[in-house]
C-alpha positions in Angstrom: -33.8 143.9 -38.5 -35.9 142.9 -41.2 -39.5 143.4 -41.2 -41.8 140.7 -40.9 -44.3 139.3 -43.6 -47.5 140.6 -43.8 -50.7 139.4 -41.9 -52.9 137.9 -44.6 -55.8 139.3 -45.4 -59.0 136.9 -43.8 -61.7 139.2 -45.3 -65.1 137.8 -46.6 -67.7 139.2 -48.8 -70.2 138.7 -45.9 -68.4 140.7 -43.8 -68.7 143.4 -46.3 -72.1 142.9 -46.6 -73.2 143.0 -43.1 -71.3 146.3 -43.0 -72.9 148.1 -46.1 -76.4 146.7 -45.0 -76.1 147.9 -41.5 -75.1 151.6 -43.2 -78.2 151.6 -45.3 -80.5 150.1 -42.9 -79.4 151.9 -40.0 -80.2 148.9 -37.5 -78.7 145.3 -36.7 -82.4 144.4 -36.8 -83.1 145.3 -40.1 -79.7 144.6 -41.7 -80.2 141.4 -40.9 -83.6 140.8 -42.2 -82.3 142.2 -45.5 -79.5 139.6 -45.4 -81.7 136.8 -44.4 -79.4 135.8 -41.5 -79.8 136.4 -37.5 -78.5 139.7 -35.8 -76.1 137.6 -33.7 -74.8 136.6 -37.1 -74.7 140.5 -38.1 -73.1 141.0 -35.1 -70.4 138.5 -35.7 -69.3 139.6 -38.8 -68.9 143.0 -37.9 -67.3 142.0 -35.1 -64.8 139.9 -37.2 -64.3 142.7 -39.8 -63.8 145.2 -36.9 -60.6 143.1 -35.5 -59.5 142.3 -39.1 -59.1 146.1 -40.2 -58.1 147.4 -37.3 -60.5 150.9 -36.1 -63.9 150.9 -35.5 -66.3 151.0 -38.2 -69.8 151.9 -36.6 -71.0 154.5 -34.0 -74.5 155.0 -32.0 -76.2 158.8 -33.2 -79.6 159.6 -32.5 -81.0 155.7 -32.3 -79.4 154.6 -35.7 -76.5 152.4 -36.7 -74.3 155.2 -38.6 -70.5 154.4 -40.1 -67.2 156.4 -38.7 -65.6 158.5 -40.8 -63.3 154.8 -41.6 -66.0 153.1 -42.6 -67.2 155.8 -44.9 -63.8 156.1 -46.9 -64.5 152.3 -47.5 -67.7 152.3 -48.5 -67.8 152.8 -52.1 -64.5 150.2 -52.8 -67.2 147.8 -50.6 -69.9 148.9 -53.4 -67.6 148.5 -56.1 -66.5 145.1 -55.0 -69.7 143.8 -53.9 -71.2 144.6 -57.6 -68.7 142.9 -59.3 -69.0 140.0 -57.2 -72.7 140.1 -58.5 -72.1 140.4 -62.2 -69.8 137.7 -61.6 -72.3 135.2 -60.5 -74.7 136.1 -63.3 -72.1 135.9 -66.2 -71.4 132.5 -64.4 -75.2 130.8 -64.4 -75.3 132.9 -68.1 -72.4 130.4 -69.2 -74.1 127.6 -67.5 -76.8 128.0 -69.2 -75.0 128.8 -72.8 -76.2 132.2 -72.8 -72.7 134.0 -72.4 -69.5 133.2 -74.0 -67.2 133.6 -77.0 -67.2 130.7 -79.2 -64.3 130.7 -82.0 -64.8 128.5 -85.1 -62.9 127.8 -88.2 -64.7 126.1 -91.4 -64.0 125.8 -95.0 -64.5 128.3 -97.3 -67.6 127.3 -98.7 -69.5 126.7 -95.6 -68.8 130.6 -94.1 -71.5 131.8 -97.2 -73.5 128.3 -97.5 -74.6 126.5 -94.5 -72.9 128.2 -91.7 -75.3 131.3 -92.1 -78.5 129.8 -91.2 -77.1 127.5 -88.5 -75.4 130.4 -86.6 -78.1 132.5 -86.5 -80.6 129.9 -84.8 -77.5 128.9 -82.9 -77.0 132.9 -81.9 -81.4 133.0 -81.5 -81.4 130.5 -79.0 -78.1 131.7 -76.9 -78.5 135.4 -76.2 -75.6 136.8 -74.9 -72.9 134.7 -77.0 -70.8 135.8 -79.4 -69.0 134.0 -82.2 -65.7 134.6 -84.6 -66.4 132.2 -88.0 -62.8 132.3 -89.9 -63.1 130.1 -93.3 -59.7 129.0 -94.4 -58.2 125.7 -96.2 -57.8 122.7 -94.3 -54.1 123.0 -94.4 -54.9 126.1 -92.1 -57.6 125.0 -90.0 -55.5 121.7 -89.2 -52.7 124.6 -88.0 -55.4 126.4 -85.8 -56.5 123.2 -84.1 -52.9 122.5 -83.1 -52.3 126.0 -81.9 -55.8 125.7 -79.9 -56.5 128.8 -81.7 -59.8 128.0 -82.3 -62.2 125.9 -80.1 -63.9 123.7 -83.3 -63.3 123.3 -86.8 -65.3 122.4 -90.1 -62.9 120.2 -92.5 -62.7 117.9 -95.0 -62.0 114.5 -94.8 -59.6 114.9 -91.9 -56.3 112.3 -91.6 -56.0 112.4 -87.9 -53.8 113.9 -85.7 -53.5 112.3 -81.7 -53.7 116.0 -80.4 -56.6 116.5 -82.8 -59.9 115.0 -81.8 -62.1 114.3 -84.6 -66.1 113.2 -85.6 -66.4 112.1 -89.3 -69.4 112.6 -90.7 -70.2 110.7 -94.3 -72.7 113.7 -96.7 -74.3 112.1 -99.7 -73.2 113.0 -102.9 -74.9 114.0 -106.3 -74.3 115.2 -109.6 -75.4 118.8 -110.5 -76.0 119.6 -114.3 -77.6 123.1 -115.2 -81.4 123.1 -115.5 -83.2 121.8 -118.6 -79.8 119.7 -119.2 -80.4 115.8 -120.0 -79.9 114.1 -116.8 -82.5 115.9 -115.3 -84.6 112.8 -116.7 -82.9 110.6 -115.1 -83.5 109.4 -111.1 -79.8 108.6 -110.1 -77.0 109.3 -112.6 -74.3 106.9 -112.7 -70.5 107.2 -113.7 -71.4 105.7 -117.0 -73.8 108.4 -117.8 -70.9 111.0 -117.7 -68.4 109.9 -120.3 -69.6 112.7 -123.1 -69.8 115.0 -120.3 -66.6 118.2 -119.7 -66.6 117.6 -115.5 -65.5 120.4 -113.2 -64.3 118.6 -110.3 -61.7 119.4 -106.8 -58.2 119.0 -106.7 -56.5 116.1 -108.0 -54.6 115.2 -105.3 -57.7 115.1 -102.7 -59.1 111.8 -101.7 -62.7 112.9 -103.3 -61.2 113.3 -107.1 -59.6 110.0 -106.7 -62.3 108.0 -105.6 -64.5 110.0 -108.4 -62.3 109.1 -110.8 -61.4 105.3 -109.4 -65.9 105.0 -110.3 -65.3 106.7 -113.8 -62.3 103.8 -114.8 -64.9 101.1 -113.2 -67.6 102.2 -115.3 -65.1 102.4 -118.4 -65.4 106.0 -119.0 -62.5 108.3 -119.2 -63.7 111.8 -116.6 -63.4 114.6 -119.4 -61.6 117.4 -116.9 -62.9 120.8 -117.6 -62.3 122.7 -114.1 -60.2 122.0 -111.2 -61.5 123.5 -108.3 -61.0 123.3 -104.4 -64.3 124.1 -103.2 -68.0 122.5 -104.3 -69.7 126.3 -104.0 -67.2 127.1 -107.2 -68.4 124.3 -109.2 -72.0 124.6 -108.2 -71.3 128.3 -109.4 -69.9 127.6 -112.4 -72.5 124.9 -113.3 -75.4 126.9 -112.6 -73.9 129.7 -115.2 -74.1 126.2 -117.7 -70.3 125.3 -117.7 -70.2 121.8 -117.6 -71.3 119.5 -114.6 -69.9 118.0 -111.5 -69.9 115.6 -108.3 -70.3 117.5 -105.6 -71.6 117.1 -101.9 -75.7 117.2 -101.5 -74.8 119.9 -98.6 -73.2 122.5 -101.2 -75.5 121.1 -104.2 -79.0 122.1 -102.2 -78.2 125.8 -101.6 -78.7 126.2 -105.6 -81.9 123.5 -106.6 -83.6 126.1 -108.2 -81.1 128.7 -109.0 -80.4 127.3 -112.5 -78.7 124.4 -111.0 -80.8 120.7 -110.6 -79.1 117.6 -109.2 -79.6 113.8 -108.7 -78.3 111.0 -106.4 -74.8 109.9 -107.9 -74.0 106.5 -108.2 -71.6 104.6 -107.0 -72.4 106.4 -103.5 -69.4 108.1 -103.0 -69.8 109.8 -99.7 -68.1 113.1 -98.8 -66.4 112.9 -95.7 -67.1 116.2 -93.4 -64.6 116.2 -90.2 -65.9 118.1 -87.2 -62.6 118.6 -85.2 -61.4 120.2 -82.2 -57.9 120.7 -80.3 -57.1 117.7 -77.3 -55.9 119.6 -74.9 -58.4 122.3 -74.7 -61.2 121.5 -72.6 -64.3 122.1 -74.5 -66.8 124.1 -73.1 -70.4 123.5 -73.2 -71.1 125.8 -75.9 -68.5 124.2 -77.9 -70.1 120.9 -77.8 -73.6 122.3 -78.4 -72.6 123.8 -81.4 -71.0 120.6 -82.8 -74.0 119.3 -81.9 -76.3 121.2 -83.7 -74.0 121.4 -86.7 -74.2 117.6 -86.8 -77.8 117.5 -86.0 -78.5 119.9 -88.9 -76.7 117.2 -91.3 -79.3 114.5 -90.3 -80.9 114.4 -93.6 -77.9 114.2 -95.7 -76.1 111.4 -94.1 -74.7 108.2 -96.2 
C-alpha cells in the first residue's frame, strides 16, 4: 500500500506569534496586549497551532504561562523565522520608497568619467541603501545588454530602434570647441563657414553625427579638413584642450572642460546630438529605474535643442 500524501502545512505567522509572546510574557493577558489583539484571539491561535502540530505546546507552573519541552525545541526556528519575516517587510517599504535596491546601468564611455559621476552621487545621496553597477561600453554593446535584459537602463547614442528596445530620445545642443586664446573665441556662434582653414577632429565617419557635420560643411562650401577620427567627444575635447585642432562636439561633453584650456561657442547650423535613454521591453522597470532616467533627463534640461 502506498502511503498517502502529506497533510499540508496550514501554519500562520500569527500563530507563531501568539506562541513566542505568550513564552515571553508568561500570561494570555499580557501576550495579548503586546500583540494588540483580544485573549480569545490569543487563545484561538494557540488553539489552532496546538491541533496543527500535533502535542501540546504550553503548561500551567507556579501562575505563569510556561512552554513544554516541544515548544522549547521550536522556539528559536519561531525567532529565526519571525525575524526574517521582519527584515522582510522593511527591505520591502525601503524599495518602496527607493531606498533599497540594485540598479544596473550601462552608458557610453565618455559619460562613466564625465556626467555620470556627479549625477550618481546625488542619485546615491538621496537613496540610502541602493546600490549601483555603471558599465561604459560602445553602443554596439550596450544595444546587446538591452536585449539580453542584462542591464535595467542604458545611456546611448542616437539609438535606431529595436521593438524589444524601448527608447527616449533626447536632442543636446551642440558647439564648437577651439583651445583657449584661439580666434573663434571672438566670435558668438561659429558657423560651418568659419571652419574651412581649420584641421577638425571629429567621430567616426560612418556615425549619423559626422555625416550631418559634414552634410553643413558642403552647404556652407567648405571642404571639413580631417585631422582625428575619434569615437567619443571626451577624446576630442582632450585633444583640443592640449591645442590639436578643433571640433563639433556635444555641449554635455564640451562643459566639463570650459576653463581647462578648452572654450566653446554655439555651432551653427544647430546640429543637435541625439542622446538615447533605453531600456529592455520585457523587463518591468522598477521604480528606481525610472527615477533614475528621470533624473538623468532632468539633469539635461539646460542643454536641450
Amino acid at each position: 500500500m502506498q502511503p498517502g500524501p502529506m497533510p499540508k502545512s496550514t501554519l500562520h505567522l500569527r500563530q507563531l506569534e501568539a506562541l513566542k509572546a505568550v513564552c515571553e510574557h508568561g500570561s494570555l493577558t499580557r501576550a495579548a496586549q503586546a500583540l494588540d489583539i483580544t485573549q480569545p484571539a490569543v487563545s484561538r491561535l494557540l488553539s489552532d497551532l496546538t491541533s496543527e502540530l500535533g502535542f501540546r505546546l504550553l503548561d500551567r507552573k507556579d501562575g505563569r504561562m510556561v512552554p513544554t519541552q516541544e515548544a522549547k525545541f521550536l522556539l528559536p526556528d519561531i525567532a529565526r523565522v519571525l525575524e526574517m519575516m521582519a527584515q522582510i517587510a522593511e527591505t520591502g517599504r525601503d524599495i518602496t520608497q527607493r531606498k533599497a535596491g540594485h540598479l544596473r546601468v550601462a552608458c557610453l564611455p565618455g559619460f562613466a568619467v564625465s556626467h555620470m559621476p556627479s549625477l550618481v552621487a546625488e542619485f546615491l545621496a538621496t537613496h540610502p541603501g541602493v546600490t549601483m553597477t555603471i558599465e561604459p561600453d560602445r553602443p554596439e554593446r550596450i544595444l546587446e545588454w538591452m536585449l539580453g535584459e542584462q542591464y535595467d537602463c542604458g545611456i546611448t547614442d542616437d539609438f535606431a530602434g529595436h521593438p524589444a528596445i524601448e527608447a527616449r530620445t533626447l536632442d543636446i545642443r551642440s558647439v564648437c570647441i577651439f583651445p583657449e586664446g584661439h580666434r573663434l573665441e571672438a566670435k558668438q556662434a561659429v558657423r560651418a563657414s568659419d571652419l574651412g582653414e581649420e584641421k577638425m577632429i571629429h567621430p567616426r565617419r560612418d556615425s549619423a553625427y559626422f555625416r550631418a557635420l559634414n552634410e553643413a560643411f558642403a552647404e556652407a562650401g567648405v571642404a571639413l579638413q580631417s585631422l582625428v577620427e575619434l569615437r567619443q567627444f571626451t577624446g576630442a575635447c582632450e585633444l583640443v584642450r592640449r591645442g590639436q585642432g578643433v571640433s563639433v562636439v556635444s555641449e554635455l561633453d564640451a562643459r566639463n572642460y570650459a576653463g581647462r584650456g578648452l572654450s566653446y561657442r554655439p555651432f551653427l547650423p544647430q546640429l543637435p546630438h541625439r542622446l538615447s535613454l533605453v531600456r529592455p521591453v520585457h523587463q518591468h522597470p522598477s521604480m528606481l529605474t525610472l527615477e533614475f532616467l528621470e533624473a538623468f533627463e532632468e539633469s539635461l534640461a539646460d542643454l536641450r535643442c
